[in-house]
ZAVO-365364 format. One line per field, with one value per residue (C-alpha): x, y, z; residue in three letters. Coordinates in nm, 4 decimals. Layout:
# residues N
x	(X, ...)
y	(Y, ...)
z	(Z, ...)
r	(ALA, ...)
***
This chain:
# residues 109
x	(4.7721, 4.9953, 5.2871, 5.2932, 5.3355, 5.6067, 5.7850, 5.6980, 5.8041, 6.1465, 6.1865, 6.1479, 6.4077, 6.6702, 6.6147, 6.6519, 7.0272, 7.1090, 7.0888, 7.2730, 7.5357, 7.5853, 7.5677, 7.8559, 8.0552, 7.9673, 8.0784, 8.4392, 8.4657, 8.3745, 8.6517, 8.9145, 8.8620, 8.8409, 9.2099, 9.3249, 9.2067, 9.3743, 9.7209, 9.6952, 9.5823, 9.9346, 10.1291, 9.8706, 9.9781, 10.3137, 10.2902, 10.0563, 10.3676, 10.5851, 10.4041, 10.3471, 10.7139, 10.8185, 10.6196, 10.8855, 10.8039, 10.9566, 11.0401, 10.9629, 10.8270, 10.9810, 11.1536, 11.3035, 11.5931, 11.5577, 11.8573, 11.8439, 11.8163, 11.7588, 11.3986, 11.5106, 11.7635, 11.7544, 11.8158, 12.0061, 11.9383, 12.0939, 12.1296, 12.0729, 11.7563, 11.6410, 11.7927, 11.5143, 11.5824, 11.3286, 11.0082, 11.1188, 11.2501, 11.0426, 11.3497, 11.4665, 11.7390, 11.5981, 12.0041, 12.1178, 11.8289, 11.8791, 11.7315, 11.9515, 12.1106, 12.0333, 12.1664, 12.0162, 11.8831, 11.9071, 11.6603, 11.8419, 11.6478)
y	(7.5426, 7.2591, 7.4401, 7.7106, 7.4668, 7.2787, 7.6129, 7.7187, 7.3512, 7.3967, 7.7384, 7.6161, 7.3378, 7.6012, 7.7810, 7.5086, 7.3653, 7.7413, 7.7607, 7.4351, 7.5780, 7.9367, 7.6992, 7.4506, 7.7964, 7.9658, 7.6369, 7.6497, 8.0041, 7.9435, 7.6509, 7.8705, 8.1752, 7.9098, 7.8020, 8.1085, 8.2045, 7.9470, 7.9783, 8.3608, 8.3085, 8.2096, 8.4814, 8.7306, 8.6024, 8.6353, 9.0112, 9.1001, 8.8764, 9.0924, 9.4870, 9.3565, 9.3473, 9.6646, 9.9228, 10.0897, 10.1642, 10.4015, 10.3167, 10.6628, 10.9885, 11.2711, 11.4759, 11.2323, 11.3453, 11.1220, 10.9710, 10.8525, 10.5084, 10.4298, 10.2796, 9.9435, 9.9423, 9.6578, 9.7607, 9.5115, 9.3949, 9.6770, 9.9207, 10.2757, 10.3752, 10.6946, 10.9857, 11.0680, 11.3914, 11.3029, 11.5261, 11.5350, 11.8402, 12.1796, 12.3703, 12.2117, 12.4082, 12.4444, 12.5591, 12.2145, 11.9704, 11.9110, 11.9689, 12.1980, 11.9410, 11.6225, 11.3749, 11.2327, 10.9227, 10.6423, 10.3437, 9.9951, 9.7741)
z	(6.1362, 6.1560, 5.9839, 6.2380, 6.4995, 6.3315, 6.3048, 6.6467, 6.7423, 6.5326, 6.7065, 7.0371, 6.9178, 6.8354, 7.1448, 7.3973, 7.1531, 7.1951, 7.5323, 7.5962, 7.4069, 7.6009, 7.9068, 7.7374, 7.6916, 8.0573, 8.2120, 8.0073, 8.0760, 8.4631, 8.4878, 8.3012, 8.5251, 8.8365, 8.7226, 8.6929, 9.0404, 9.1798, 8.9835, 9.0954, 9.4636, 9.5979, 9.3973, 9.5509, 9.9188, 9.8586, 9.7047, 10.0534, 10.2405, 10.1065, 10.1118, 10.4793, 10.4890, 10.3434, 10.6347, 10.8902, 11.2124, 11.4145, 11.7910, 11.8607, 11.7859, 11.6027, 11.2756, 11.0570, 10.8473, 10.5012, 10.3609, 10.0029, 9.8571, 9.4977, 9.4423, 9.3724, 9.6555, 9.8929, 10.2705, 10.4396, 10.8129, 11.0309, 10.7933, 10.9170, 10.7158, 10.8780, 11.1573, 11.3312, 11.6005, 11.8630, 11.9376, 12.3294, 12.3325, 12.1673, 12.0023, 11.6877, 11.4788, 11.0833, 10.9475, 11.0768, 11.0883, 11.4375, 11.7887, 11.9820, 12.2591, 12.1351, 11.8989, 11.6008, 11.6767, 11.3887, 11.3134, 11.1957, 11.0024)
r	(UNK, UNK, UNK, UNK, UNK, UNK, UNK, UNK, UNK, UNK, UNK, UNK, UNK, UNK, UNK, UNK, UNK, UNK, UNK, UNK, UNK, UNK, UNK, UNK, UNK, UNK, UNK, UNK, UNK, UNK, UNK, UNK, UNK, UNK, UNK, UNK, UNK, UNK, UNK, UNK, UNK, UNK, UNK, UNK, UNK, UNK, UNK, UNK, UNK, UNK, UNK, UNK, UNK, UNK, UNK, UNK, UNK, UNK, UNK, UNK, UNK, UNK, UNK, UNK, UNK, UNK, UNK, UNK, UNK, UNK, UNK, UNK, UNK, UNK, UNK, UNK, UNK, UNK, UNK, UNK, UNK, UNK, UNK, UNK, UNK, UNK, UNK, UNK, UNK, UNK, UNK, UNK, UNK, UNK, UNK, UNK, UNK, UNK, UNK, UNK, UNK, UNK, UNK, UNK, UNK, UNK, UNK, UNK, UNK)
***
């Protein structure tokens, strides 16, 4: 009888140093990911800065006409990015892109 509990003693020994260390580890592993989160936080602002940045809005409604950039292309400030024929008018010619009438309209950055 007194063997089994020294062994369940010894057990119970083992379990409690191997829970101290999986809580030594969880605790590195928390700090580590906690650095991390806060070395990636500001680089994550600055990528939503910048998306927030990219959207175009028109100043009106209508058929835009694309033009072409390259996808790494940088659009400088007053650029014309887009024609866009305005949606005032019902007849719009398909040969020529254009509404019968009017002229195309542009949209500077």
């Amino acid at each position: 009888m007194a063997r089994a509990r020294q062994a369940i003693e010894e057990q119970t020994q083992q379990i409690a140093q191997l829970e101290n260390e999986r809580m030594t580890e969880v605790s590195k592993d928390l700090r580590d990911t906690q650095a991390m989160l806060f070395e990636v936080t500001p680089k994550l602002t600055n990528a939503k800065s910048s998306l927030g940045r990219m959207d175009i809005k028109s100043p009106y409604t209508g058929v835009w006409l694309a033009q072409c950039f390259r996808g790494s292309a940088v659009v400088q400030r007053g650029e014309i990015i887009l024609d866009i024929v305005p949606d005032e008018d019902a007849l719009y010619d398909r040969g020529t892109g254009c509404r019968r009438g009017h002229q195309r309209r542009s949209i500077p950055t």
